[in-house]
C-alpha positions in Angstrom: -0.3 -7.1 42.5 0.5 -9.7 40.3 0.2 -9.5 36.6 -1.1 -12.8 34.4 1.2 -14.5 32.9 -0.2 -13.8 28.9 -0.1 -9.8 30.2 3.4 -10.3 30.6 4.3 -11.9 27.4 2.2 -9.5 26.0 4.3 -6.5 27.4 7.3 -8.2 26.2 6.5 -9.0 22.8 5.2 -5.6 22.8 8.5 -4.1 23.8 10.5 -5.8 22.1 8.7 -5.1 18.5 8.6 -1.6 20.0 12.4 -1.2 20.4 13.1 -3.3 17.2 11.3 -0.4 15.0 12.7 2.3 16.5 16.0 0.9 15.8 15.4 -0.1 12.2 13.6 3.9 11.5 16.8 5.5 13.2 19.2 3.4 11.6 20.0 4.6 8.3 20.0 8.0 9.4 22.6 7.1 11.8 24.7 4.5 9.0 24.0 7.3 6.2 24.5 10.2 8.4 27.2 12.0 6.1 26.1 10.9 2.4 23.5 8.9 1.1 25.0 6.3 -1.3 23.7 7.0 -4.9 22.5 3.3 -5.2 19.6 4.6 -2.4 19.0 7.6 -3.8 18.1 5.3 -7.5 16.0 3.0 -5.9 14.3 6.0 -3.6 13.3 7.5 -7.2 12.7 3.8 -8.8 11.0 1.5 -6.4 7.2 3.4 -5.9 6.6 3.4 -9.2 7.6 -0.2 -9.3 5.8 -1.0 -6.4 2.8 0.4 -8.1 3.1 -1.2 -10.8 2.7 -4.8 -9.2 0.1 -3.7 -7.0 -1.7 -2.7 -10.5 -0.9 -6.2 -12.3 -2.0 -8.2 -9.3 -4.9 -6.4 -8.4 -6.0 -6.9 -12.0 -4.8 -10.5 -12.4 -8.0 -12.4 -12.6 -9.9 -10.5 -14.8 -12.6 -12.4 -16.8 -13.0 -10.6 -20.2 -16.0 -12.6 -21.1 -18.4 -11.6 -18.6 -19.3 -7.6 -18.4 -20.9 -7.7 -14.8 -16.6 -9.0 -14.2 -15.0 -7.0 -16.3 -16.8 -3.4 -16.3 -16.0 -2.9 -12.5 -12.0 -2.9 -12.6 -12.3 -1.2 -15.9 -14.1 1.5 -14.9 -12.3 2.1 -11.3 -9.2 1.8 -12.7 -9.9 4.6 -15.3 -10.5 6.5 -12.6 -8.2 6.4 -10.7 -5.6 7.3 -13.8 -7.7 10.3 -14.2 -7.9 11.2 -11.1 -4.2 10.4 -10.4 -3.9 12.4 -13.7 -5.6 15.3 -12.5 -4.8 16.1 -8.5 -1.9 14.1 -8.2 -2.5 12.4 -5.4 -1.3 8.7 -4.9 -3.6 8.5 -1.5 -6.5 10.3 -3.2 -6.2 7.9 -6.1 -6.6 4.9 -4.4 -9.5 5.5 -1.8 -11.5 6.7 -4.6 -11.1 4.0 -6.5 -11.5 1.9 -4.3 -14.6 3.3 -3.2 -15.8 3.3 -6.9 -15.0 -0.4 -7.4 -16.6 -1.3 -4.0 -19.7 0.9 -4.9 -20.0 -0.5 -8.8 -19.8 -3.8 -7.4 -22.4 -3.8 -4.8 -24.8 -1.7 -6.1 -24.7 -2.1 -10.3 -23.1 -5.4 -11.2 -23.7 -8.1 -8.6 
């Protein structure tokens, strides 16, 4: 049987991306198998909260202030997500939920 030619590059590309990631997760166990350098261990504690913090800016970017039906949606989803975060701490929690509540607000209350 002989497999099309797109199959084929499909496979490889496939196997290749496969192999690449399995290499790239195993590696720093296998560089940093004795002692984690203290530089990683800072920017392990430092970058989420970073990370979150310009997912916040640009997600809130293009706010216009002088329009409610604009403004009240992002206001009011992002409150609660901080009170949610606030209260479960839960990152993942957090987001769908606001996410949902921006999604619903918009569709249903200020279109």
């Amino acid at each position: 049987m002989m497999l099309d030619n797109n199959f084929e590059y499909v496979l490889i590309a496939v196997s290749i991306m496969a192999i690449l990631t399995l290499i790239l997760r195993f590696l720093p166990f296998i560089l940093f198998s004795k002692k984690t350098p203290e530089l990683l261990i800072y920017l392990g504690s430092v970058l989420p909260y970073s990370i979150m913090a310009m997912l916040v800016i640009y997600c809130l970017k293009n706010i216009n202030f002088s329009d409610n039906s604009k403004f009240l949606p992002e206001f009011i989803s992002l409150l609660i997500v901080v009170v949610l975060h606030k209260w479960k701490h839960n990152t993942l929690l957090s987001i769908v939920v606001g996410t949902v509540s921006y999604m619903y607000l918009v569709q249903n209350f200020f279109n």
